[in-house]
C-alpha positions in Angstrom: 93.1 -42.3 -28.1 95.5 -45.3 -27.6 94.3 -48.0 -25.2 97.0 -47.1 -22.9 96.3 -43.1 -22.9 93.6 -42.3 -19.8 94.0 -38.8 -19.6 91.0 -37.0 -19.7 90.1 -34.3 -22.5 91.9 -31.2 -21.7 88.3 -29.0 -21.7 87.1 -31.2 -19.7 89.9 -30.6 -16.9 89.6 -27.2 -17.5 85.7 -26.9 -17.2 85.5 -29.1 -14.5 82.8 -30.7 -16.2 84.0 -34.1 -14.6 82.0 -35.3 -11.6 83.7 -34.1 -8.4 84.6 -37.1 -7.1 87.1 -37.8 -10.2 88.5 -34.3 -9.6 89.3 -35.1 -6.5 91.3 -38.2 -6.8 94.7 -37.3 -5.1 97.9 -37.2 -6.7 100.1 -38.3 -3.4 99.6 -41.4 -1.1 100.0 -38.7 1.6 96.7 -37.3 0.5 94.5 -40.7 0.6 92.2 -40.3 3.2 91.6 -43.6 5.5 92.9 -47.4 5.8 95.0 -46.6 7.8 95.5 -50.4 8.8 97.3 -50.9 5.6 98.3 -47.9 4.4 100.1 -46.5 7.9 103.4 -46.5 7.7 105.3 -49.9 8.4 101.9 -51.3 7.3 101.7 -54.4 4.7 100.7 -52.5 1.6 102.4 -49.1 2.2 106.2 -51.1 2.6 105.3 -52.8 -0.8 104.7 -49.7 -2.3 107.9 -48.2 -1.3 110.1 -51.1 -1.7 108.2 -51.3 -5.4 108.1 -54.5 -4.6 104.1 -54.8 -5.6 102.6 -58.5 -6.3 99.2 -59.1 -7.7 96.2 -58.0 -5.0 92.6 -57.7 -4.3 91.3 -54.5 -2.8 88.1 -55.8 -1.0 85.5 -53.3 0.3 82.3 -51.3 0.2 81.6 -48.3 -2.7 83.5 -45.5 -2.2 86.5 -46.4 0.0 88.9 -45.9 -2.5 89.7 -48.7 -4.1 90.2 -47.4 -8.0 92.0 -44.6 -6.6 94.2 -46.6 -4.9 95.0 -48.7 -8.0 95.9 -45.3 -9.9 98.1 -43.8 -7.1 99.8 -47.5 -7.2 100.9 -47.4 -10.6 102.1 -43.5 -10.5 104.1 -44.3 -7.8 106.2 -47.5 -8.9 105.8 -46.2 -12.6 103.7 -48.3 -13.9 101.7 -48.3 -17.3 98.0 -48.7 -15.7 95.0 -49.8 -17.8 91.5 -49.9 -16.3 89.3 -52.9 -17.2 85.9 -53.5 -16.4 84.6 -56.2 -15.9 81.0 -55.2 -16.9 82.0 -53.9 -20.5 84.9 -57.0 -21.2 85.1 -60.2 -22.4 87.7 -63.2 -23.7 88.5 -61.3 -26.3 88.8 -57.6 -24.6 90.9 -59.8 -22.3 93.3 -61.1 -25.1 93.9 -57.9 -26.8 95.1 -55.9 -23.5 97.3 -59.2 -23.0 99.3 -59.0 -26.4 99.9 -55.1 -25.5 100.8 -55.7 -21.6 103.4 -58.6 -23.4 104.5 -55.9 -25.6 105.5 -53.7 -23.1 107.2 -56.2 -21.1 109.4 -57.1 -23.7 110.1 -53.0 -23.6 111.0 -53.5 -19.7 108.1 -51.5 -18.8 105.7 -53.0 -16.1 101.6 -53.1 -16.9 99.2 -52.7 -13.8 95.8 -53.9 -15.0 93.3 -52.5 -12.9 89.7 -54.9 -12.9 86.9 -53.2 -11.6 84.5 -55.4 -10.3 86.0 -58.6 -10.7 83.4 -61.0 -8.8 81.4 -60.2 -12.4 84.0 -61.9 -14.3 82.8 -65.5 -14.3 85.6 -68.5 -14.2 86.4 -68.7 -17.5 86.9 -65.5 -17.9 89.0 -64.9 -14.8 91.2 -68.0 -15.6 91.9 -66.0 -18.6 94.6 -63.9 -16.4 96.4 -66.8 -14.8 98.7 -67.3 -17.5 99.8 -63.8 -17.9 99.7 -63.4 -14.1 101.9 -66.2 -13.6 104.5 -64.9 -16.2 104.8 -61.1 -14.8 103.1 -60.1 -17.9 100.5 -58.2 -15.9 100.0 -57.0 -12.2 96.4 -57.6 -11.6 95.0 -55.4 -9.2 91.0 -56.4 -9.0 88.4 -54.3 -7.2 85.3 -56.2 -5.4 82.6 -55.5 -3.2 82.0 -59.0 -2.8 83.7 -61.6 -0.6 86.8 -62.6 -2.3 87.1 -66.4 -1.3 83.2 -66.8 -3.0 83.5 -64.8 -6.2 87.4 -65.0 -7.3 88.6 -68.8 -8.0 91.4 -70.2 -5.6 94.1 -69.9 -8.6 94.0 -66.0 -8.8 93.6 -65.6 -4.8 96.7 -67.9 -4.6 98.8 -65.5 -6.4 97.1 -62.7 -4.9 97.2 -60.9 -1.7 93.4 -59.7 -0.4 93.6 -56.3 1.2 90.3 -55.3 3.1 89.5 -52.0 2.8 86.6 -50.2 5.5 84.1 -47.5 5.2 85.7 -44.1 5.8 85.1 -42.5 9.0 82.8 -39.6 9.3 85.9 -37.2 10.7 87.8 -38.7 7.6 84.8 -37.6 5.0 84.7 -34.2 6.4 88.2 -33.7 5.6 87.5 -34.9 2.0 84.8 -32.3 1.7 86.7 -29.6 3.6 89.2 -30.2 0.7 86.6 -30.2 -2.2 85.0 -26.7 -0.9 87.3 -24.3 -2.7 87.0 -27.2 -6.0 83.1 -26.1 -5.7 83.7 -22.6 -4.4 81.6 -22.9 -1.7 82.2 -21.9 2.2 80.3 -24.4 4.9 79.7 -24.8 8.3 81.5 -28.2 9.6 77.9 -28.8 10.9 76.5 -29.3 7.3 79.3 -31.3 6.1 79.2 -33.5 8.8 76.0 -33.8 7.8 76.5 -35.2 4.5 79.7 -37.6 6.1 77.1 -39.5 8.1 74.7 -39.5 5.4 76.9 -40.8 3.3 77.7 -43.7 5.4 81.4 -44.2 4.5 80.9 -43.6 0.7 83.4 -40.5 -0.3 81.4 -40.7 -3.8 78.2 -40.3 -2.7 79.7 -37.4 0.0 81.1 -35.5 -3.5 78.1 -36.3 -5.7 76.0 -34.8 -2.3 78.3 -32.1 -1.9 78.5 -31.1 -5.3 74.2 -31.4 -6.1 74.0 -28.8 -2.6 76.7 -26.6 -4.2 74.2 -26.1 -7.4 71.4 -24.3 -4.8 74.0 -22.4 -2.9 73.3 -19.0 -2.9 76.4 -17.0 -2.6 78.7 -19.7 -2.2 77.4 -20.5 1.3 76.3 -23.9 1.8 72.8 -24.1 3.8 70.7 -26.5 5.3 68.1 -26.6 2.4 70.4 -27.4 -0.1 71.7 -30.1 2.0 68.2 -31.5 2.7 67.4 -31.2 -0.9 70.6 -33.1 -2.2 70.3 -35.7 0.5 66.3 -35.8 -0.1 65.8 -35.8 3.7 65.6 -33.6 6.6 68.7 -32.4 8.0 68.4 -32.1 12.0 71.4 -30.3 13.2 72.4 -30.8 17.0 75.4 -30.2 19.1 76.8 -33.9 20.1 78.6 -32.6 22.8 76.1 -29.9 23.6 72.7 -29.3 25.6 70.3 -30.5 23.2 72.6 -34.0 23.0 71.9 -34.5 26.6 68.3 -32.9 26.3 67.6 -36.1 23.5 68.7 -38.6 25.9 67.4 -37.6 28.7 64.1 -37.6 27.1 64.5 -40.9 25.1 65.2 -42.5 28.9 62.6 -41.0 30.6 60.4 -42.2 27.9 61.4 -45.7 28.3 61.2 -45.3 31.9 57.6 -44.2 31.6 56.8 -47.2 29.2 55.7 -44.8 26.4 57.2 -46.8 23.5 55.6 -44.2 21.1 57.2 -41.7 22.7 60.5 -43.7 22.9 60.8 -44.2 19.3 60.7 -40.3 18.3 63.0 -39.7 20.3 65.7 -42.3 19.1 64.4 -41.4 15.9 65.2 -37.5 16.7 69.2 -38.7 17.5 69.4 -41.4 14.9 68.6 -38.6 12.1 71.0 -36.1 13.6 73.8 -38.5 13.2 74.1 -39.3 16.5 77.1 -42.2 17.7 74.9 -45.5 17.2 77.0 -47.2 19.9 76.3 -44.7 22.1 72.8 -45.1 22.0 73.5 -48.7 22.4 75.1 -48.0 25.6 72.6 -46.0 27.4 69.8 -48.6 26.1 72.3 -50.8 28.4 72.1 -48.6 31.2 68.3 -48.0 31.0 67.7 -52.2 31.3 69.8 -52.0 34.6 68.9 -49.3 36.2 65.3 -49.0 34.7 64.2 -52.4 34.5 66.8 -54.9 36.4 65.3 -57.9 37.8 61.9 -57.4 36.9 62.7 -58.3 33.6 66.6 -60.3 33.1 66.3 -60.4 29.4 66.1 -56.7 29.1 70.0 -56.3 29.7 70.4 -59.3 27.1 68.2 -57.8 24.4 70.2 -54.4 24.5 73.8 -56.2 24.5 72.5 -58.0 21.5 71.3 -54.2 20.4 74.9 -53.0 20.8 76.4 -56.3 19.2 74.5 -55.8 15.8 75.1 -52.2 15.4 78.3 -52.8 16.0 77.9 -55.7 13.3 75.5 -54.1 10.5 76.4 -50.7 10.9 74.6 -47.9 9.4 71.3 -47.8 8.1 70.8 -51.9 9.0 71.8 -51.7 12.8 69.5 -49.1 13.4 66.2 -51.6 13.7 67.9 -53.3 16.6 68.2 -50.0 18.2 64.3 -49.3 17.9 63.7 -52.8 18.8 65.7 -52.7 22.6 63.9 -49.7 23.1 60.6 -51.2 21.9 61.2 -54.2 24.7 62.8 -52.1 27.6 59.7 -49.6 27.0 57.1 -52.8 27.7 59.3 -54.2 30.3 58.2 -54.4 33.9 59.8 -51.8 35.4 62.2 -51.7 39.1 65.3 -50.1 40.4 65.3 -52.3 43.5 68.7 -53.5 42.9 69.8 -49.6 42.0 68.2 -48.2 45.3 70.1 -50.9 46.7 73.6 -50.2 45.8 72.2 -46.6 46.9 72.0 -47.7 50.5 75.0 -49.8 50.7 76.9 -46.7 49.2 75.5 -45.0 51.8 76.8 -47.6 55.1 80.0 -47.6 53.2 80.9 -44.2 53.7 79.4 -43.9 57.2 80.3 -46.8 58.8 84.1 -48.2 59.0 85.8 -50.3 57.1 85.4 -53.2 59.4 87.2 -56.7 58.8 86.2 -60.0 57.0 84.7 -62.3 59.1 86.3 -65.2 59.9 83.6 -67.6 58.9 83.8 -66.0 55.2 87.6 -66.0 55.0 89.6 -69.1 53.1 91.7 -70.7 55.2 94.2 -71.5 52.5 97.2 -72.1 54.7 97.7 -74.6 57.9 98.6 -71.5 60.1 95.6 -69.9 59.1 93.3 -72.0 60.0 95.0 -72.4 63.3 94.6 -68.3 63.5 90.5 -69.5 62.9 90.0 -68.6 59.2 87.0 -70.4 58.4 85.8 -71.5 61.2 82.3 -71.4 61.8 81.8 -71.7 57.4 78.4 -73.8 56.7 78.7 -74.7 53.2 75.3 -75.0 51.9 75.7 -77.7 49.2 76.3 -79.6 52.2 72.5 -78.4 54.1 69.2 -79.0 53.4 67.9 -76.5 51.2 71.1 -75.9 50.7 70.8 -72.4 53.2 72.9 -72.1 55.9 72.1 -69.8 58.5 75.0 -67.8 59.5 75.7 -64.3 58.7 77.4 -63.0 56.0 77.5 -59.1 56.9 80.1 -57.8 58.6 78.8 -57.8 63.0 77.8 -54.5 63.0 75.6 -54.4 59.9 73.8 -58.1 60.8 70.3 -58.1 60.3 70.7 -54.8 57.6 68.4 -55.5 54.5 69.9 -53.2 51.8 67.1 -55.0 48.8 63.3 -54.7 49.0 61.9 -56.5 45.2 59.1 -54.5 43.7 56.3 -57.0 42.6 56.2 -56.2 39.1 57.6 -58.9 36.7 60.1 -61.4 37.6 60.9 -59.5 40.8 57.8 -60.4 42.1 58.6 -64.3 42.4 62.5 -63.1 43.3 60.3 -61.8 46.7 58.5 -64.6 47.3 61.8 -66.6 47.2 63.7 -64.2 49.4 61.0 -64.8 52.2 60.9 -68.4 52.1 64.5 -67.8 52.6 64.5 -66.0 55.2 61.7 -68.2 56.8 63.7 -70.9 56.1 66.9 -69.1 58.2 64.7 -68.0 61.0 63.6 -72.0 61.6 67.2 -73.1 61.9 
């Protein structure tokens, strides 16, 4: 086998007895699944394909987005010779040798993608290697990294490089990929089951072949089940309609258990949606609702220790993000407890319908023109900066509402001293 043949053995195409995932490379750029954001059409990387107008680059992202399949569906399509290189199994002089052929071929008129797998493992000497060739045309580099490009390739190489970030595939966009693969493994499944293995596989289209294909090996019949899921994934697999009864049953029973301060209680149940695959952000959000409309005032931090929830799921992603999840719930579950302020927008909902719409007062309107405040705007204003305590006493409700108190504190937690501070208020108003 020459150093530029990479076709596989032709028993092992037609066993099969390649792993799944290399079967299932695609053969069209129509038929890669994700990045989108430079793949779409009129995006960066998809117009350089088509105008084979391809420079060196740097496909940057996590295991199993596609990166060496990428590199191969590049060179098919603008014709190039492709040789893969690893960066694990090469050195100087591995480096060399695939040089003197890529300059060969050159000199043929034929164009040499060299494909480095894992480039960040190259050290500097080694990766200065390329410049020369790089810089010539020799070679177009295309290097694969999981790593931060800027830390783990030298400035020369990113210089003549351009970094494309590539993302962890969507869970809709790994189902497809297994959808595609069933007939491959001649197995029928539910899309319950393979959306399943999409959020176990968190973005990895490897691991969701090498999940799909260890499941198919238990299937009786063809027909995936649940068993040979949870055995491939070595975990449970709790199935759940997301847009379904038991979906709201989960929630409803993760907030009333925060609202009840059963942190226990609290945790199985997030648990329960976390291991179903249910959206992280979404949880995020009704841990956001539960601080407000649970908790409020009687604890302030509560609403600030679930944003910061939401912000590092959002942030860490899948299985990391998870902890801060269990952690909000944790605190809103030992919070003090009120829904003062929500009983409160209750009532005032409630005058708002039944009473009318009735005008500004003048005393809170801006006089911002000298007409105006000939027509009174402002008039009658105290501006408390300008009053001792800084409390004036006029009223701000409209007349026929003076005097209505819409929010009564509970004395648990903070709202307690928010009480005590409303009364010497209104002490303070009554006096004047």
């Amino acid at each position: 086998m020459s150093l530029f043949d990479n076709t596989p053995p032709a028993e092992d195409r037609a066993t099969g007895k390649r792993p799944l995932a290399e079967r299932m490379r695609p053969n069209r750029l129509e038929d890669y699944a994700g990045q989108e954001h430079i793949l779409g059409p009129g995006k960066p990387l998809r117009r350089q394909i088509e105008r084979d107008q391809l420079t060196s680059i740097i496909l940057w992202g996590p295991p199993g987005v596609g990166k060496t399949t990428l590199a191969k569906l590049i060179a098919r399509l603008t014709r190039c010779e492709f040789i893969p290189f690893s960066a694990v199994l090469s050195g100087i002089k591995e480096i060399k040798a695939v040089m003197a052929d890529a300059e060969k071929l050159r000199n043929l008129g034929k164009r040499t993608i060299l494909f480095i797998d894992e480039i960040h493992r190259f050290n500097k000497a080694q990766q200065d290697a390329f410049l020369p060739y790089v810089e010539r045309g020799d070679i177009i580099l295309i290097g694969a990294t999981t790593e931060n490009p800027s830390f783990e390739v030298i400035s020369a190489l990113l210089s003549r490089s351009r970094v494309y970030a590539l993302r962890g595939l969507t869970v809709p966009e790994l189902m497809e990929l297994l959808r595609r693969a069933l007939p491959v493994v001649g197995l029928e499944a539910p899309d319950e089951l393979l959306e399943q293995i999409a959020i176990y596989s968190n973005g990895d289209a490897r691991q969701a072949y090498n999940t799909l294909e260890a499941a198919a090996a238990a299937a009786p019949g063809g027909t995936l089940t649940g068993d040979g899921v949870q055995d491939a994934m070595q975990r449970k697999v709790l199935l759940y309609d997301k847009g379904g009864e038991e979906h709201f049953n989960l929630i409803s029973a993760l907030h009333k258990s925060v609202r009840s301060s059963d942190v226990d209680a609290a945790l199985y149940w997030l648990t329960r949606m976390l291991e179903a695959g249910e959206d992280r952000l979404y949880i995020a959000r009704r841990l956001i609702r539960m601080s407000i409309e649970d908790i409020s005032l009687a604890d302030p931090r509560a609403i600030e220790q679930s944003v910061a929830a939401m912000q590092a799921v959002h942030f860490l992603g899948i299985p990391e993000g998870d902890l801060a999840l269990a952690q909000a719930a944790i605190y809103l579950c030992v919070a003090p407890k009120s829904d003062a302020a929500y009983r409160a927008m209750g009532a005032i909902h409630a005058d708002v319908e039944k009473t009318i719409a009735e005008p500004v007062p003048m005393n809170l309107r801006n006089a911002v023109t000298r007409s105006m405040k000939e027509w009174g705007y402002g008039e009658g204003y105290q501006h408390a900066h300008n009053l001792e305590n800084a409390i004036p006493d006029m009223e701000c409700l409209p007349p026929s509402l003076a005097g209505r108190r819409y929010y009564f504190p509970t004395d648990r937690g903070l709202e307690k001293r928010i009480g005590e501070r409303l009364e010497e208020i209104r002490r303070l108003k009554e006096k004047k």
